[in-house]
N, C-alpha and C positions, 0 to 999 in steps of 0.2 A: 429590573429583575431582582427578586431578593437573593441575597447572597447566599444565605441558608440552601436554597433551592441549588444552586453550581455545587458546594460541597458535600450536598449529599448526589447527587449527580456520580460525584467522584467513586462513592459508594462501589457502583456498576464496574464491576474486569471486566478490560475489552485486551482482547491480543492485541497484539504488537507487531506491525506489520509495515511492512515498503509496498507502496503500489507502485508498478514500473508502467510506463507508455513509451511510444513513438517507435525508432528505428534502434534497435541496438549499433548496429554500424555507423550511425551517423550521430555524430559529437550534438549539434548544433539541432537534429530533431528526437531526443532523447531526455528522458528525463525520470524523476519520482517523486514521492514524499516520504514521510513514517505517517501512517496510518493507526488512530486504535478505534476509530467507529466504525468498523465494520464487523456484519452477521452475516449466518449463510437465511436465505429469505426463502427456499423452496426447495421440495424434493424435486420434483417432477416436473419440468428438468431442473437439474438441482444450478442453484443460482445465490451470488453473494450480494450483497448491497454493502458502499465505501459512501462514507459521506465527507464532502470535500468543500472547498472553499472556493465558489468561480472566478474569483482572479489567479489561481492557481496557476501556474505552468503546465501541470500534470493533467487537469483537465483539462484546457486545454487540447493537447495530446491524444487524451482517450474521445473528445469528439473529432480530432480531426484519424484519428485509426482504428475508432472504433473496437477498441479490443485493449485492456490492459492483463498485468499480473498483478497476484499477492503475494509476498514472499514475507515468511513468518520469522521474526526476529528472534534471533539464540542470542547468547553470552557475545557469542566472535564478534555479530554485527551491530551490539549495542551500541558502541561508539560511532560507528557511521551512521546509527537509524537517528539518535538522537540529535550529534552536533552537528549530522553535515543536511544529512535527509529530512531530519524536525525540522530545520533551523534557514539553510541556507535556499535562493529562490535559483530558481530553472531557468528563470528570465537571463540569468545575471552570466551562470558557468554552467559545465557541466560538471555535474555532481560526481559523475564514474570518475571523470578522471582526475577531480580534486581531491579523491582518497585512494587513488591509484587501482580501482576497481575496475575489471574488464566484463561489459556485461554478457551474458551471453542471448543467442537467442530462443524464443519460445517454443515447443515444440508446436503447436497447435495456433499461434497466433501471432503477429507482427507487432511482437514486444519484446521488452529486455528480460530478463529475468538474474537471480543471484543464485548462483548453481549448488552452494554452499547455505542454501538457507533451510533448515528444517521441514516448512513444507511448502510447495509453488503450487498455487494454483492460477492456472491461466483461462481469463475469459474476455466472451465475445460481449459488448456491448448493446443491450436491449431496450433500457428503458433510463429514463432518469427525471427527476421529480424534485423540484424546487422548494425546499423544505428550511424556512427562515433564513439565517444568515448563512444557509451551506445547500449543498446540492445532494441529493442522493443517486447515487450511480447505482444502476442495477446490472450485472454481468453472470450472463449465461456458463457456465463453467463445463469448457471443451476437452481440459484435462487437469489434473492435478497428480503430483509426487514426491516424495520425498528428494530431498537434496545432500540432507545430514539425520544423523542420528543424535543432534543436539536437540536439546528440550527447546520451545519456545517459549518468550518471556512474555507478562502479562501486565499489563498498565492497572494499577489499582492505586487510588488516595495520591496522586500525582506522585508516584514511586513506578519503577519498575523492580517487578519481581518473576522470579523463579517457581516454577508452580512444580514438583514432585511428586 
């Protein structure tokens, strides 16, 4: 692939986001990532697509419960989304309790969510679509709300920034 091609790639804002799956209660079926590829994909019914990496933990998660969150990353949880959520695997720890995070659960679907994150939307899982070296997950969106009145941050030219 030409490399020209990845950096203008970088071009494209995508939000900045934690997708959550599994059981909030339980340590050991629980887990996330930071997300920035994902779009909302339809009104009617309105629906998001996360595209993810299938040795993932997190996918994983979302085919065996069928339902994750997105929780949109502010200022507070940039340090978690990047060093622990980019970075560190599901397989290995769990993520909540290595940054001393309590998750809570979803209202609408059997996942974690961050109660503290600017916007949560929770969905069911409908469809998913193997698309190069990542998966697209498509999820039904059964509710979404606000959490905080913090702005969400936006991944642009491999920076995160502040959008006002």
């Amino acid at each position: 692939m030409d490399s020209n091609v990845i950096e203008l790639l970088n071009e494209l804002p995508q939000p900045l986001a934690m997708v959550l799956a599994g059981d909030p209660n339980e340590p050991k079926r629980r887990g996330g990532m930071t997300a920035a590829w994902l779009s909302r994909v339809s009104w009617e019914p309105p629906m998001v697509a996360i595209s993810i990496a299938p040795e993932r933990h997190t996918y994983q998660l979302i085919k065996d419960y069928r339902c994750f969150t997105v929780n949109l990353v502010s200022k507070s949880l940039e340090d978690i989304a990047l060093n622990v959520f980019g970075v560190l695997s599901g397989w290995d720890l769990d993520k909540f309790e290595a940054v001393g995070l309590k998750p809570t659960s979803g209202r609408a679907v059997t996942a974690p969510i961050i109660a503290n994150s600017p916007l949560i939307v929770e969905c069911k899982l409908v469809n998913e679509v193997p698309v190069g070296d990542h998966v697209m997950i498509v999820g039904e969106v059964v509710d979404a709300y606000k959490g905080s009145d913090e702005v969400p941050l936006i991944y642009y030219r491999d920076i995160v920034v502040t959008v006002k």
